[in-house]
C-alpha positions in Angstrom: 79.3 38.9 18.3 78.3 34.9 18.2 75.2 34.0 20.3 74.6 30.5 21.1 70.6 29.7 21.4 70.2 26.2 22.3 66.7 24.4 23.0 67.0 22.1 25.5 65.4 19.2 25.8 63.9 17.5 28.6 65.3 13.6 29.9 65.7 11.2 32.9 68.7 10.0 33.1 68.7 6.4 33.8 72.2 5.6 34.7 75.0 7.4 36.6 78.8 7.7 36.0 80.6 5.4 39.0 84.1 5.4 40.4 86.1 2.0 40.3 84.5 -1.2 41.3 88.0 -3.1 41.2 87.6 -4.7 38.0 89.3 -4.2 35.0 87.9 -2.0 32.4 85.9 -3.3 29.6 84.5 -1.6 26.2 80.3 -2.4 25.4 81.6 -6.0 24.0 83.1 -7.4 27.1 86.8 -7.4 26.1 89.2 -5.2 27.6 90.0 -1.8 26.5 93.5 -0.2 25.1 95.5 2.5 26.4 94.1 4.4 23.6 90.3 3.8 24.9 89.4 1.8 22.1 88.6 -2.4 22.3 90.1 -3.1 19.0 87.5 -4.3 17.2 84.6 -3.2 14.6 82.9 -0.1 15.6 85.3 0.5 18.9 84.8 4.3 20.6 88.1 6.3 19.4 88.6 8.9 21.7 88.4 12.3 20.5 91.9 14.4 20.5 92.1 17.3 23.0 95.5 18.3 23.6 95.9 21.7 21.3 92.7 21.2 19.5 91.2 24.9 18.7 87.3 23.7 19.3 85.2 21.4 21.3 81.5 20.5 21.7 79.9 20.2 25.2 76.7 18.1 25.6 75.2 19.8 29.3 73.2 17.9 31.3 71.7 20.0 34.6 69.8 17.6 37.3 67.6 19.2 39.7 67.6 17.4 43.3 65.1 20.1 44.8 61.9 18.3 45.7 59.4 17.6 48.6 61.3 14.2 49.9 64.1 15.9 51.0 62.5 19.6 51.5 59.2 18.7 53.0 58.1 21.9 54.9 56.5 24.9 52.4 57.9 22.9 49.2 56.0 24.7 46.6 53.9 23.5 43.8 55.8 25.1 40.8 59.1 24.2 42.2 61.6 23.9 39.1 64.9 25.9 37.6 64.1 28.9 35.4 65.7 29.8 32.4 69.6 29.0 32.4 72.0 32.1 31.4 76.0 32.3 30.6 78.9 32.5 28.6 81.7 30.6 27.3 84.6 33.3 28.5 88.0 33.8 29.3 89.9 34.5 32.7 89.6 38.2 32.0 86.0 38.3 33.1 84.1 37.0 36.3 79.9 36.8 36.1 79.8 36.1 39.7 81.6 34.8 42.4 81.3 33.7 45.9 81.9 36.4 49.0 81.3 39.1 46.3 77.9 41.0 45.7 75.6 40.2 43.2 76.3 42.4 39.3 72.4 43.6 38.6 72.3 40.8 35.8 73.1 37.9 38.7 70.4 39.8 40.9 67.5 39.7 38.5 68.1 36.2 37.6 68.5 35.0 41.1 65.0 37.3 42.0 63.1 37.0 38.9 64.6 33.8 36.7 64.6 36.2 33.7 68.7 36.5 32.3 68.0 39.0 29.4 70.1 41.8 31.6 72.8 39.6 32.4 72.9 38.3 29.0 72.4 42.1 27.3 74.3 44.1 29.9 77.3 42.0 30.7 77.8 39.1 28.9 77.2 41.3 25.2 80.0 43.9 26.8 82.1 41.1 27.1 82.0 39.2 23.9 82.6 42.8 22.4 85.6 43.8 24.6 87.2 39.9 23.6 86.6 38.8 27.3 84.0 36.1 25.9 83.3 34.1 23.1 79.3 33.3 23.6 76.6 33.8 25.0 74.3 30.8 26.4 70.9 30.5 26.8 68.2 28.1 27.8 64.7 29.1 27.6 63.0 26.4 29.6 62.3 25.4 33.1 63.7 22.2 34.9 61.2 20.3 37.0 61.6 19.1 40.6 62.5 16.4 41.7 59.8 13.6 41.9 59.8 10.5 43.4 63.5 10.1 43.9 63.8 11.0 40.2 65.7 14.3 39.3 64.2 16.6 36.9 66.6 17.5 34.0 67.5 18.7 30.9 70.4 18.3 28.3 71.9 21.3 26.2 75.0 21.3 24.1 77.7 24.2 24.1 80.4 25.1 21.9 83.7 25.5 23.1 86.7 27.6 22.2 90.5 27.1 23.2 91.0 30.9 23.6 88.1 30.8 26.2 88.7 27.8 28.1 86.2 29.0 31.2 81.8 28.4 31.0 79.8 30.6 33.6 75.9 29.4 33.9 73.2 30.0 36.4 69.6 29.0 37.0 67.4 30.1 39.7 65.9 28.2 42.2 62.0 29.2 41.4 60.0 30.1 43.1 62.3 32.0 45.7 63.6 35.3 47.0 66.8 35.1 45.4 68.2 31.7 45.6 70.2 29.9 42.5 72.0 27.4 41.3 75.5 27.8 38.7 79.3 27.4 37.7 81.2 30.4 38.0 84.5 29.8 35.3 84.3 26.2 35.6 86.9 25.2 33.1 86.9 23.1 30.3 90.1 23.3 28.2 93.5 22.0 30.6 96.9 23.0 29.2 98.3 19.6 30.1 95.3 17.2 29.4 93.9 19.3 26.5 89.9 19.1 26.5 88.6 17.4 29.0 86.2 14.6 28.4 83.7 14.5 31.0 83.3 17.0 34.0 80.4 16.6 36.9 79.7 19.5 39.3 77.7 19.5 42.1 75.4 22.7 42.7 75.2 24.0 46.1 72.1 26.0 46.9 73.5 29.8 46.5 71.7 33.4 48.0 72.1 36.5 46.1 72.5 38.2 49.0 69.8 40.7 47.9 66.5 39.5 49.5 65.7 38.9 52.9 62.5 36.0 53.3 63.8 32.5 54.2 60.9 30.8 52.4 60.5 29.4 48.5 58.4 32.4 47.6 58.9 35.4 44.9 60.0 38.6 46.1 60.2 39.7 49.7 62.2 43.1 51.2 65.3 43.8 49.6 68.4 44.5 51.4 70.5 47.0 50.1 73.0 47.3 49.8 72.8 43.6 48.9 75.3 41.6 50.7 77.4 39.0 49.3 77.1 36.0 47.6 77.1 33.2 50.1 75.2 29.4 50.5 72.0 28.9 52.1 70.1 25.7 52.9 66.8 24.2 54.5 66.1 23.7 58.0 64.4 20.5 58.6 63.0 21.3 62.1 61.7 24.7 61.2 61.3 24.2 56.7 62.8 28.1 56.8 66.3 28.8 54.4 68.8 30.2 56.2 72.4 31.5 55.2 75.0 28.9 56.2 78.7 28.2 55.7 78.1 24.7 54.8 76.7 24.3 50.5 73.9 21.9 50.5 73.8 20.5 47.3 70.7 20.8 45.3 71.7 19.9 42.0 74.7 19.0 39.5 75.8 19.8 36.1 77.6 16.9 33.9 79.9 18.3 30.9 80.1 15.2 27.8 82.6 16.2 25.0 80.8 14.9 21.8 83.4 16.7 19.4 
């Protein structure tokens, strides 16, 4: 069994990734780039192969868009994203998914921000029955956003071919059992081979096993739990309620650096 421990470490990021603005593409000197993504002179960025390439590094960035601008009513104090919990994995093995309940691992996480049972009692089951390669784990909150600036925080992953697919999730802290997370978001392509830079947006998810509509801990529980669905804020009341339409609260940003 491999276990992948990273220590994240806290950043702003000061830019963002833009489509086309109608001009050609040009590397850091001003001249135009190749086909091959290089500018052909000194110190020119060589991309990194991908197609059949065995291993890849990910650096993770997670942003966190939850703050009292945009969620004014009840926004708590402590707001942030509690420890993030996952696996690199293969298409054998789903962690959670949409319209299905919540595994007990998924539940405590999205109730308590804890991930040691999903990370003990299914992802270490996995890794042994060769449905997953790693575990991941962050132990470290991610602030609110303040001041139209998201909090955030950078990780890096390891990647294998044989498990293409990366599961994470994050509560949304403090609430009943609200969270945030990919669910098999792939990495590897057969076609394109690794692929170099992936950005996610993170709709607001309900574990479906708690019933208070406000950011606090705990609450009644429903049971059985129901299934995983979205919920979002209401601006003219400040409650959470469930809702077919994801209101994004986040994003996660996937950088090959090997």
């Amino acid at each position: 069994m491999r276990t992948i421990l990273f220590l994240a470490s806290t950043c702003l990021l000061l830019s963002a990734c833009g489509g086309s603005s109608g001009t050609p593409a040009t590397s850091g000197g001003g001249g135009p780039l190749l086909e091959d993504g290089s500018d052909n002179q000194p110190g020119g960025e060589i991309p990194l192969p991908a197609l059949g390439v065995e291993q890849a590094r990910y650096r993770v960035t997670i942003e966190n868009d939850w703050g009292v601008d945009d969620f004014p009513q009840g926004f708590p104090d402590d707001a942030h994203l509690s420890l993030i919990g996952g696996a690199t994995h293969n298409e054998a093995v789903s962690f959670w998914e949409i319209g299905e309940p919540a595994s007990r691992g998924i539940e405590d996480m999205a109730e308590t921000g804890m991930i040691d049972i999903l990370l003990g009692d299914e992802v270490v089951p996995a890794i042994e029955n060769g449905s997953a390669d790693s575990q991941v784990a962050v132990r470290e909150y991610t602030g609110s956003k303040v001041d139209g600036v998201p909090g955030s925080k950078v990780f890096e992953i390891a990647m294998n071919r044989a498990y293409p697919l990366v599961t994470l999730v994050t509560m949304l802290g403090p609430s009943p059992d609200w969270f945030v997370g990919v669910s098999g978001e792939r990495l590897y392509d057969e076609v394109a081979g690794w692929l170099p830079d992936v950005n996610v947006a993170l709709p607001l998810m309900d574990g479906g096993t708690k019933t208070d509509i406000t950011p606090v801990m705990g609450g009644p529980d429903i049971i059985p739990g129901e299934a995983i669905g979205y919920v979002a804020y209401q601006p003219a009341t400040g409650v959470y309620l469930p809702s077919e339409v994801a209101q994004i609260v986040g994003r996660l940003r996937f950088e090959r650096i090997e």
